[in-house]
TIZAFI-838321 format. One record per residue (C-alpha): residue number from 1; x, y, z. Coordinates in steps of 0.1 Angstrom, whole numbers, always signed. Example, Ala and Ser with C-alpha at 12.3 -4.5 7.8 and 13.67 -1.06 7.14 Angstrom:
REM residues 2
- nr;X;Y;Z
- 1;+123;-45;+78
- 2;+137;-11;+71
This chain:
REM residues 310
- nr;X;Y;Z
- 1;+190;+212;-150
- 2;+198;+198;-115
- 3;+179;+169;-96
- 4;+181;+160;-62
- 5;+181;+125;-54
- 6;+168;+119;-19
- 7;+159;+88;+4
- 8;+163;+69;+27
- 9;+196;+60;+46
- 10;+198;+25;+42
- 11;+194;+28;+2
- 12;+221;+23;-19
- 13;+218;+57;-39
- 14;+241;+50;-68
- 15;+225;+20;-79
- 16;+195;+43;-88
- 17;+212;+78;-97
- 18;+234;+54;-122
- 19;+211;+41;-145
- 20;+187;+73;-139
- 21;+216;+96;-149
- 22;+220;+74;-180
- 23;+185;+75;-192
- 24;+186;+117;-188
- 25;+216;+122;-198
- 26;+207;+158;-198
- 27;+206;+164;-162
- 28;+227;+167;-131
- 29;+216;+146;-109
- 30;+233;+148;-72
- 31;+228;+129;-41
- 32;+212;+146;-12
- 33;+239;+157;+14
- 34;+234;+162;+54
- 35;+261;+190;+50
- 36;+234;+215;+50
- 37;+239;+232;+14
- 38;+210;+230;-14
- 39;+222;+228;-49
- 40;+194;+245;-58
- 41;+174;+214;-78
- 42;+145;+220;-100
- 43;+135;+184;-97
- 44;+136;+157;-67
- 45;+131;+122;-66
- 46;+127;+110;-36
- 47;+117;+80;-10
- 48;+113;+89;+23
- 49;+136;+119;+22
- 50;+157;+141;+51
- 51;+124;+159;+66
- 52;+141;+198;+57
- 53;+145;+184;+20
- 54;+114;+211;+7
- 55;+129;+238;+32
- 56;+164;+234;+18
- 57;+157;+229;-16
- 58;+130;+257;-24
- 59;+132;+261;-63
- 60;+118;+227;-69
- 61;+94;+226;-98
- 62;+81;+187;-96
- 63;+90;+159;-70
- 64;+88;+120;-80
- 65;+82;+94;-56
- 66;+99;+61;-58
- 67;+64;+45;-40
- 68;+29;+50;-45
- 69;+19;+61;-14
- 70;+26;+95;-9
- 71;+9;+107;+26
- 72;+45;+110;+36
- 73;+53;+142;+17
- 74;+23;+159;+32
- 75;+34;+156;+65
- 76;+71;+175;+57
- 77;+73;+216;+57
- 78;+79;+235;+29
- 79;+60;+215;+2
- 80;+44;+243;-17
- 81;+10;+237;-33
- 82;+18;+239;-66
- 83;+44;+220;-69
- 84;+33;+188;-87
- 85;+34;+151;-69
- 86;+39;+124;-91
- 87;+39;+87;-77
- 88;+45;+55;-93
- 89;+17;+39;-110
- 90;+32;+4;-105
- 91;+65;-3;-109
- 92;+58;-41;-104
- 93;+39;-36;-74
- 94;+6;-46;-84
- 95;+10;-80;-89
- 96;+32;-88;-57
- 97;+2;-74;-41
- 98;-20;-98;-54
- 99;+2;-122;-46
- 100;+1;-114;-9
- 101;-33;-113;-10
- 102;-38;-151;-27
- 103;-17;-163;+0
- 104;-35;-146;+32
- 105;-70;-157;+17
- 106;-57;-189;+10
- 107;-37;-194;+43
- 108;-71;-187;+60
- 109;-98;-205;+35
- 110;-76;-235;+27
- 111;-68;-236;+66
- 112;-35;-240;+63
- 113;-28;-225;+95
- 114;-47;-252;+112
- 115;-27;-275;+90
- 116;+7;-261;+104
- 117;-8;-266;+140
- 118;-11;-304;+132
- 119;+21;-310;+115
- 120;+40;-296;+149
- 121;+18;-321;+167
- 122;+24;-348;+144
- 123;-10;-354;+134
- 124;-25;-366;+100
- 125;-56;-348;+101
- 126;-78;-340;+64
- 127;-99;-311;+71
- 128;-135;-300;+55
- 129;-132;-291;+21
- 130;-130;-255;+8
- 131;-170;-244;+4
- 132;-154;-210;-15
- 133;-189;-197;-11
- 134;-186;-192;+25
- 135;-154;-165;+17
- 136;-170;-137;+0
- 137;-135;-114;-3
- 138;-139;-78;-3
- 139;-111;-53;-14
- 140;-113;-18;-3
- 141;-94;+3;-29
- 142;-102;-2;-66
- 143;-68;+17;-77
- 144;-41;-4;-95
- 145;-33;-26;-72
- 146;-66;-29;-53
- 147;-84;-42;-92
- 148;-56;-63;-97
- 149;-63;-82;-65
- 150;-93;-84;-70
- 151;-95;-95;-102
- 152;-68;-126;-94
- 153;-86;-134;-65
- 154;-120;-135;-88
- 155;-100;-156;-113
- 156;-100;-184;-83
- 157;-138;-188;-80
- 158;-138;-166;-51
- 159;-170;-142;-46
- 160;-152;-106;-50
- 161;-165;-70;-44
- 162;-148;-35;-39
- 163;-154;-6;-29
- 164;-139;+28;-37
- 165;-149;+63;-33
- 166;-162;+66;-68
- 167;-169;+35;-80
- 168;-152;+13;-108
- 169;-170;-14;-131
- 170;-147;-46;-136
- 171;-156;-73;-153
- 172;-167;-102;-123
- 173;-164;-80;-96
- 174;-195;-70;-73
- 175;-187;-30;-69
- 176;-196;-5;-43
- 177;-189;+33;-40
- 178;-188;+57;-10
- 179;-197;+60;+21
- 180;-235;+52;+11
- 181;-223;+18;+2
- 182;-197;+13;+28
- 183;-223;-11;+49
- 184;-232;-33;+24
- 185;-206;-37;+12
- 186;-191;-46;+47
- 187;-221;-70;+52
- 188;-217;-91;+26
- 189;-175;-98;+34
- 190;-160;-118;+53
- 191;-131;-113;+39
- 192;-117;-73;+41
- 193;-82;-64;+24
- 194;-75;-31;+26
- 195;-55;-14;-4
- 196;-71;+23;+2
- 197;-48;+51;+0
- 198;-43;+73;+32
- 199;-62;+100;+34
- 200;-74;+126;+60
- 201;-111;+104;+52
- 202;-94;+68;+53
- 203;-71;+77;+86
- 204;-86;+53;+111
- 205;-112;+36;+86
- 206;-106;+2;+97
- 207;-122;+3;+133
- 208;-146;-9;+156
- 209;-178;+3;+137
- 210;-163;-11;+101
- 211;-147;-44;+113
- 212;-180;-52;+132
- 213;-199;-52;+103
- 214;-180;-79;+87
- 215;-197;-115;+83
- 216;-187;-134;+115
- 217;-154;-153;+118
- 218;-139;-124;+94
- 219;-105;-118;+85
- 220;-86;-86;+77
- 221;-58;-84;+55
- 222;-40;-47;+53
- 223;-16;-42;+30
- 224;-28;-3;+31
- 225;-10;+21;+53
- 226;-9;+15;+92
- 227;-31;+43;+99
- 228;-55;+29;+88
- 229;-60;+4;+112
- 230;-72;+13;+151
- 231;-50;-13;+165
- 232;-70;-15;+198
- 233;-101;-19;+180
- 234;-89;-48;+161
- 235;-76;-69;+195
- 236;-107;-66;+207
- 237;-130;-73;+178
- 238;-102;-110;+179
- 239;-109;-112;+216
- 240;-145;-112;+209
- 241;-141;-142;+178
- 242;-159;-116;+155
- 243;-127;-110;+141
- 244;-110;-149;+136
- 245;-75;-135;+124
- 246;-57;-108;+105
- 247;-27;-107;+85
- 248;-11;-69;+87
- 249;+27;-61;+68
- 250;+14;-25;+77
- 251;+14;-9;+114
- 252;+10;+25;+128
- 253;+51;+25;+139
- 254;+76;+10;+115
- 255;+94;-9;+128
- 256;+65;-32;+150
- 257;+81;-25;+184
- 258;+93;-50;+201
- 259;+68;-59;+231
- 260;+39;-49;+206
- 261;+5;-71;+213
- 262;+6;-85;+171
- 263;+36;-97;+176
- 264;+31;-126;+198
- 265;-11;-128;+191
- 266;-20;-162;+174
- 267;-41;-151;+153
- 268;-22;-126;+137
- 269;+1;-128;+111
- 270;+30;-100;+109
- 271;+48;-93;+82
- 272;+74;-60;+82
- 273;+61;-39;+54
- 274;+72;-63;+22
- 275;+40;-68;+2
- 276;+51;-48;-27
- 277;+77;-35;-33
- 278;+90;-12;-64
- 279;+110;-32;-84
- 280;+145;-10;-91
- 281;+146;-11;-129
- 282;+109;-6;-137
- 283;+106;+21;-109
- 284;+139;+38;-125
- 285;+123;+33;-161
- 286;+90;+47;-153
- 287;+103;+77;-134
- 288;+129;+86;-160
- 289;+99;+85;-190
- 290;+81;+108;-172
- 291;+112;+133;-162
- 292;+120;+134;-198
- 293;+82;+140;-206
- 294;+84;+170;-178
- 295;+122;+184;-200
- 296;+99;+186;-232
- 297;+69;+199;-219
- 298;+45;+172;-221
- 299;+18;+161;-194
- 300;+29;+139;-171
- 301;+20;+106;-151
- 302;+7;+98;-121
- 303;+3;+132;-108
- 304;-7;+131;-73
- 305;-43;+148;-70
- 306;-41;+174;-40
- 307;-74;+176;-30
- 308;-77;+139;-28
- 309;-43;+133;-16
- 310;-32;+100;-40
């Protein structure tokens, strides 16, 4: 059986095919080529793949993404139907997210970033103690990594909700589904991190109409997808001081042009897409279990509902 290993240019392909080859030993697994012939693969794995890769390669029974967002794929031709998704489920991913997360809420709660103001003017300056209270977080997303954000941020005594499209019941965690909910749940944060997956009903869910009903003085953290976000909206919810600051490592366009309004804003914090990322050996682990899962006919992992798109 032949797999097609497929991503991006700037990744070093034979530090994954390596130790992927070694744990299915079984397989040939080739690099994808620009030269323009398919080898006629029954499996890819891929990450960010050559956009002809599902017109080239047409026999493909199954795709595995190194990543677990997988709006990507959707947007390249050829992708038949029934040809199964499967994404990672973590890969190490969930708790570097909630890491980002603890240190946005934190920069903003603790006041940190007032604290870095006064150190450049070299002033020794105690500010008001944290009332933690005041920062009712809100996570939108209650997948893997959205829950395990929300239940670390929870662990630090901070009020936590979140809301999903059909609701989850954690232990600690005030929980809201659907669009129903949506405003209430909006009302009662002040703090919105966003760790939905994009879909054709999330696209442009963090706008003028959501972010306004946030408690005042609100911050946004997206560690979503860029699309998400209706950039314009956002600049002018922090023109307005509804908005007091956002920390994005997500944008529309990857790279964040140069020139681009976040980058210079000072209330914005940019960061270029790093929040989590999937760790090599776990990601290589985790997609190699469920390849050999696939070679003996046994369900499978992670597998990418169509109709919901994640």
């Amino acid at each position: 059986m032949k797999i097609i290993f497929a991503s991006a240019h700037d990744v070093d392909a034979d530090s994954w095919i390596k130790p992927l080859q070694a744990l299915v030993p079984q397989a040939d697994i080739q690099q994808w080529s620009d030269d323009g012939s398919a080898i006629g693969a029954e499996l890819a794995v891929v990450w960010n793949p050559p956009r002809d890769i599902f017109l080239r390669e047409t026999g493909l029974q199954a795709v595995f993404n190194l990543g677990a967002g997988v709006d990507a794929l959707f947007r390249l031709e050829g992708l038949n139907d029934d040809v199964p998704i499967v994404r990672l489920e973590d890969a190490g991913m969930s708790v570097q997210m909630a890491e980002y997360a603890t240190y946005a809420l934190l920069r903003a709660s603790r006041q940190f970033d007032r604290y870095e103001g006064l150190q450049k003017q070299g002033i020794w300056e105690p500010l008001p103690d944290i009332q933690r209270g005041k920062w009712p977080v809100g996570v939108m997303g209650m997948g893997l990594m959205g829950a395990r954000v929300a239940q670390t941020l929870a662990s630090l005594d901070y009020p936590v909700a979140g809301w999903s499209r059909s609701g989850k019941d954690l232990p600690g965690i005030e929980c809201f589904a659907g669009p129903a909910q949506l405003p209430a749940f909006l009302a009662r944060t002040r703090v919105l991190i966003n760790t939905l997956p994009l879909t054709s009903e999330t696209h442009g869910i963090l706008c003028r109409d959501t972010l306004g009903r946030l408690l005042p003085e609100a911050h946004l953290i997206n560690v979503g997808r860029g699309d998400h976000l209706v950039e314009e909206d956002l600049l002018a919810l922090l023109d307005s001081g509804h908005i007091h600051g956002a920390t994005l490592d997500v944008f529309n366009q990857e790279p964040l042009p140069q020139g681009h309004a976040f980058w210079t804003h000072p209330r914005i914090t940019v960061t270029p897409h790093v929040a989590a990322a999937s760790l090599r050996e776990t990601s290589i682990a985790q997609v190699a279990a469920n390849i050999n899962c696939y070679l003996r006919g046994e369900p499978l992992t992670g597998v990418v509902v169509r109709g919901r798109g994640y």
